[in-house]
C-alpha positions in Angstrom: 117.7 236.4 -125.6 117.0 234.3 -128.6 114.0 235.1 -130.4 112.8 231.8 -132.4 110.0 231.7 -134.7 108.4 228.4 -135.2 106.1 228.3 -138.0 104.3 224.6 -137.9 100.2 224.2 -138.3 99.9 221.5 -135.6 98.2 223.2 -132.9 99.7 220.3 -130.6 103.5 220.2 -132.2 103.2 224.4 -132.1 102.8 224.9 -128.4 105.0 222.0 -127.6 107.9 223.6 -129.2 107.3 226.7 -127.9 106.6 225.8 -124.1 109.6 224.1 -124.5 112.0 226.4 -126.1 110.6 229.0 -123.5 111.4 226.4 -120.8 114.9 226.4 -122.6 115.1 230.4 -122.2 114.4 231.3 -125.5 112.1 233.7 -127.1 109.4 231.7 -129.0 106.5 232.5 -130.7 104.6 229.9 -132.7 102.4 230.7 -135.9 100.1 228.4 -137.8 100.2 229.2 -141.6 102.7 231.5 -144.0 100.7 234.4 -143.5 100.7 235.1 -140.3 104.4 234.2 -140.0 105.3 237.2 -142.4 103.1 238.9 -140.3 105.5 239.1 -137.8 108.4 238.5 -140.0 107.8 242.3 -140.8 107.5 243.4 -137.0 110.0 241.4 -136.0 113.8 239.5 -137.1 114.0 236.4 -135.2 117.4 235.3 -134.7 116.0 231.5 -136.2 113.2 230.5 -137.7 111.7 226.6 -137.1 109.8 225.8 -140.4 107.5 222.8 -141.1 107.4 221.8 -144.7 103.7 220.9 -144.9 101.5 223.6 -144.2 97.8 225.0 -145.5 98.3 227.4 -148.3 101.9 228.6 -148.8 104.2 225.4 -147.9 107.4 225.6 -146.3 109.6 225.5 -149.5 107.8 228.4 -151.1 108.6 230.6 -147.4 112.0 229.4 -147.4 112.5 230.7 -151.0 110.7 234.4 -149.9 113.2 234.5 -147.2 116.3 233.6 -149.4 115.0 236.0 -151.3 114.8 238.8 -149.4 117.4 241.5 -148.3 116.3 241.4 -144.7 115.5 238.1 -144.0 118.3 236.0 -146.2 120.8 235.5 -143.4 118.0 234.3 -140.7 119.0 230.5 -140.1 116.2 228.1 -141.1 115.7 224.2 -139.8 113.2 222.8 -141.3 110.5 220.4 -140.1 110.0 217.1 -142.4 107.5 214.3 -142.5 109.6 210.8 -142.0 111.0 209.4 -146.2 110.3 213.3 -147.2 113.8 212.9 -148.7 113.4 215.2 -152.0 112.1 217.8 -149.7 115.0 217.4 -147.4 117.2 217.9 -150.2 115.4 220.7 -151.7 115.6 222.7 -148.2 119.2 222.2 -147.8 119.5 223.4 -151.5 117.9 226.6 -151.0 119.8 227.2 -148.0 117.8 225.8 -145.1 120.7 225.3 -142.6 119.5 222.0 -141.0 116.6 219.6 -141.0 114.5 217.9 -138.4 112.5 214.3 -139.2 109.1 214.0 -137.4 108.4 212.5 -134.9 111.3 214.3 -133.1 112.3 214.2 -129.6 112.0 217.6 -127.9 116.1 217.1 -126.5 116.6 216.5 -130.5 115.2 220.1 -131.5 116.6 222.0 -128.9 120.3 220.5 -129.3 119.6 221.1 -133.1 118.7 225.0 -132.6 121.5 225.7 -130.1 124.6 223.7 -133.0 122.9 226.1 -135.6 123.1 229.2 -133.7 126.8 228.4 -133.0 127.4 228.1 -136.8 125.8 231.2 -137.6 126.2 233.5 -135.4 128.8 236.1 -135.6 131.5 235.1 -133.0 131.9 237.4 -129.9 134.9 238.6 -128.8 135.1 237.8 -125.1 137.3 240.5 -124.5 134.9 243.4 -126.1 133.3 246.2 -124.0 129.9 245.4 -122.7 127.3 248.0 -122.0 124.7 247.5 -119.9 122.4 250.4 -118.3 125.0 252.9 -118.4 127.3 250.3 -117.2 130.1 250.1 -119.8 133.2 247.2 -119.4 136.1 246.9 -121.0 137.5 243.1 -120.3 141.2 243.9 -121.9 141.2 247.6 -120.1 140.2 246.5 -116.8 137.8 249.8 -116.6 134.4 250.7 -116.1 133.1 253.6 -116.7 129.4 254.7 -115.1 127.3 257.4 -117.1 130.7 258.2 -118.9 132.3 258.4 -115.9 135.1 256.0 -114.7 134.7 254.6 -111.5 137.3 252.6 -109.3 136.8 248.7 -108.1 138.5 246.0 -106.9 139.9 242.7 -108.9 137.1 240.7 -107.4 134.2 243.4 -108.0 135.7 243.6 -111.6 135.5 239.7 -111.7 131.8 239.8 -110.7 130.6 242.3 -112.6 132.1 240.9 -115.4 130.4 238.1 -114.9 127.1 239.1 -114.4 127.1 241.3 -117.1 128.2 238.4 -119.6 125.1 236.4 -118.1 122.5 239.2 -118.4 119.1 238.3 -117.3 120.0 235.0 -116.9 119.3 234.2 -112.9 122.9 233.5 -110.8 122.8 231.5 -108.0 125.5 232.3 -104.6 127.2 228.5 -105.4 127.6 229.5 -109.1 128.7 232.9 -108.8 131.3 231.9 -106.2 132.5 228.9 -108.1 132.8 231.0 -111.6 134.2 234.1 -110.1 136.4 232.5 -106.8 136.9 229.5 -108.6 136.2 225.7 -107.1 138.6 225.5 -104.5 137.5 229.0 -102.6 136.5 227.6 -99.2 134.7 230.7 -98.2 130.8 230.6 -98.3 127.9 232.6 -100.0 128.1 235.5 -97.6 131.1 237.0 -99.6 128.5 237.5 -102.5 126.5 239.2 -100.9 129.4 241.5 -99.4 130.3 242.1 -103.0 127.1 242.8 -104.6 126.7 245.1 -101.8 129.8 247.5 -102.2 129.7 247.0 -106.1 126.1 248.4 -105.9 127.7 251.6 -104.1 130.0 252.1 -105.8 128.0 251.8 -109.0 125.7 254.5 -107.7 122.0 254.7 -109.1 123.6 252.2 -112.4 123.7 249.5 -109.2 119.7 249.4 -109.4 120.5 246.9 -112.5 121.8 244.1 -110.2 118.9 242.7 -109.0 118.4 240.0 -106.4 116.3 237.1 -106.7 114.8 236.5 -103.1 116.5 232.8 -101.9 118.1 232.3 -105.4 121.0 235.2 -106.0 121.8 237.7 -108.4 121.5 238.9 -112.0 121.4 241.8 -114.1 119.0 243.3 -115.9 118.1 246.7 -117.2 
């Protein structure tokens, strides 16, 4: 999951943008003034940070240039937070590498459509067809294996399909419709029950690693360690 920090002084602004990015299913965590954002800056890399411009003490410029600055924190992607006609601080941002910019007052739509084209700039790509581990659980898309606790373990195409799946979606609730649509594909005219069949013999086969496909009671599936 996403972990975005959003560093704004407005107790009203900062709780709105958090409840909403949490709503959104990222991380958020929302911090008043410069010093308690390095704070947490030290405990924790967030994979963006949301910066307002105007705060007490240190402004936004001057914590933009810290993390520019620094080994550890250069490469976190920035949007800053500007007052409406702040131009020459919009310019300044951008100069010293703030990746985007949002004008108050913003819609909420706005911020989160901003956050989400960021984080596809820079982000290191993923290579769909690269192992994924999960729980003892490790995939390999272009071997067509799985191995379990080191140990290779034998499936069918559509068990592979799912897991495949659910592992690329971790923690991220599947319904029956979405799972059958995704992994059967649109025009499978069999209904929810053949989930269900195959989380069930997946799970056996997967042994005690199976406990990490969990069901969500009138929902579906997902995985999580």
């Amino acid at each position: 999951m996403y972990k975005i920090f959003v560093v704004e002084d407005d107790d009203n602004i900062r709780e709105l943008l958090v409840y909403a990015l949490t709503q959104s299913r990222f991380d958020a965590s929302g911090y008043a003034d410069g010093a308690l954002f390095y704070t947490a800056l030290d405990a924790v890399k967030p994979t963006l940070v949301l910066l307002d411009i105007m705060l007490p003490g240190e402004d936004g410029i001057s914590l933009l240039m810290k993390m520019k600055a620094g080994e550890k924190t250069k490469r976190i992607p920035v949007i800053m937070l500007t007052a409406r006609g702040a131009e020459y601080d919009r310019v300044k941002g951008l100069d010293l590498g703030a990746d985007d910019y949002i004008t108050k007052p913003f819609s909420i739509i706005e911020v989160i459509a901003r956050i989400r084209a960021v984080l596809r700039r820079t982000l290191p790509k993923t290579d769909a067809r690269s192992e994924l581990a999960i729980g003892g659980i490790v995939l390999s898309p272009d071997k067509r294996n799985v191995f379990v606790n080191g140990v290779e373990i034998t499936i069918t195409y559509k068990e592979f399909e799912l897991l495949h799946y659910l592992m690329r979606k971790k923690s991220v609730v599947l319904t029956r419709e979405v799972i059958l649509n995704r992994v059967w594909g649109g025009g499978y005219l069999g209904d929810s029950r053949t989930v269900d069949m195959h989380i069930k013999s997946l799970r056996q086969k997967l042994g005690e690693a199976g406990g990490i496909i969990k069901t969500v009671r009138n929902v579906g599936y997902k995985i999580e360690e």
